[in-house]
N, C-alpha and C positions, 0 to 999 in steps of 0.2 A: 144581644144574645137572647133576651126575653123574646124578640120578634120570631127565631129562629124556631124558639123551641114552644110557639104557642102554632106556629105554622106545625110541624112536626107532627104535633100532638094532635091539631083540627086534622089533617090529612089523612091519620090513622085510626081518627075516630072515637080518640079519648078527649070526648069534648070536656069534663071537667078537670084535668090538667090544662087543656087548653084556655078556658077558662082564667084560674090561676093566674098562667102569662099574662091575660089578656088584663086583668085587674092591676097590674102592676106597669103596664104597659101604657093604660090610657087610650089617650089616642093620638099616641106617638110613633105612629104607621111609620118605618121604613122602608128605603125602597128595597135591601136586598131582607130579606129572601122573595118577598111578595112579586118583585117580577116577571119570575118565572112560571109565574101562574097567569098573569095580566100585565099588562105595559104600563098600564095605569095602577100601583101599587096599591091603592085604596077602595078599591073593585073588590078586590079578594080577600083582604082586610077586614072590612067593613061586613060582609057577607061570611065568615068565620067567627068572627067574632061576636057581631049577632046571634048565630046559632049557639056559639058557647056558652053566651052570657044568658039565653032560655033555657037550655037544659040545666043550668047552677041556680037558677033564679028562683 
């Protein structure tokens, strides 16, 4: 669910709720929802989550 709603939140640009997600998440990338952005689930992951984790830092 964390995955979901940290996708969600990077998407619309509220990167520090996304953030949040992202802190509680780790980096325990799943593959839904990230799919749907990259086949490779960890492409879009990793590059949202990096930006979230600069704008909170």
């Amino acid at each position: 669910m964390h995955n979901t709603f940290a996708m969600g939140s990077a998407k619309v640009g509220d990167l520090p709720s996304a953030a949040g997600q992202f802190e509680v998440i780790g980096d325990q990338v799943t593959e839904w929802p990230w799919q749907y952005i990259n086949r490779n689930p960890v492409i879009p992951f990793v590059a949202w989550r990096d930006a979230a984790m600069a704008v909170e830092g």
